[in-house]
C-alpha positions as CSV (number, residue, x, y, z in Angstrom):
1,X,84.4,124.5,195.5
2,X,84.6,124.7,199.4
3,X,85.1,128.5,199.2
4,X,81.6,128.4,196.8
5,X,80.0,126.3,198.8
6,X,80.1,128.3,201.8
7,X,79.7,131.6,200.2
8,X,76.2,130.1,199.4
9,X,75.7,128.6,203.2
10,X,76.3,132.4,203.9
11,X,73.6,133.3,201.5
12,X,76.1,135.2,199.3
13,X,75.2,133.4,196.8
14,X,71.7,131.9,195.5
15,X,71.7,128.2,194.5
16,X,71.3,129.2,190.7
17,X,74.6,131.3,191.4
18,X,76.5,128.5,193.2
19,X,75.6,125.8,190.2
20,X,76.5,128.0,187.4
21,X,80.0,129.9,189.1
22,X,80.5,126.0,190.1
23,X,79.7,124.5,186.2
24,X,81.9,127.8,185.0
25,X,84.5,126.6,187.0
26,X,84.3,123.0,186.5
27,X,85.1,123.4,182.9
28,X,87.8,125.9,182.6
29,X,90.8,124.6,181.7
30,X,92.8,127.4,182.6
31,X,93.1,130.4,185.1
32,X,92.6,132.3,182.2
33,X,89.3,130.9,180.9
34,X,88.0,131.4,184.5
35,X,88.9,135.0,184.2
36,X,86.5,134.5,181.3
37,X,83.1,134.1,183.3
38,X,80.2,136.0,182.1
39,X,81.0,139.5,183.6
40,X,77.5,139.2,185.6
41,X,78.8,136.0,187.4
42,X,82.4,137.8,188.0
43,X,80.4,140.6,189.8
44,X,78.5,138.5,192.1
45,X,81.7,135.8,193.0
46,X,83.7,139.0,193.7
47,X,81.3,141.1,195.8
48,X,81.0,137.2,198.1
49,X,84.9,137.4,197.8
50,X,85.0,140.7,199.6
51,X,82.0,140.1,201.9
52,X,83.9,137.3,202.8
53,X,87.2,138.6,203.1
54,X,88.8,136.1,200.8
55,X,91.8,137.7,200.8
56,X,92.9,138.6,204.5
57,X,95.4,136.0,203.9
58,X,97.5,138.1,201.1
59,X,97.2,141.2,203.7
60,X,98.0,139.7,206.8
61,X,101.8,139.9,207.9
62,X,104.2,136.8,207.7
63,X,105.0,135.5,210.6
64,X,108.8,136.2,212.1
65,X,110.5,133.0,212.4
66,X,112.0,132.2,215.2
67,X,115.9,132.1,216.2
């Protein structure tokens, strides 16, 4: 919810957005049924996703560890 949150303090999102992505959410009971949003909803959390560059994480390098 953190991630939602501030995708809508960033105006990514519109309150109506955040509250249904959020109830969606809420009451999936698996990944899978998330996968399941309304493919209107998907649209909208994935564009904030990329505007947001949810996942510079997976691209960034690990770091070396050291000796």
């Amino acid at each position: 919810m953190q991630t939602l949150d501030e995708m809508r303090d960033r105006c990514l999102l519109t309150d109506e957005q955040h509250a249904e992505i959020g109830a969606w959410v809420s009451q999936a009971r698996t990944p899978e049924a998330i996968l399941a949003m309304p493919e209107g909803l998907w649209r909208t959390l994935e564009l904030a996703s990329v505007l947001m560059d949810v996942d510079a994480d997976l691209r960034r390098e690990p770091p070396l560890s050291g000796p």
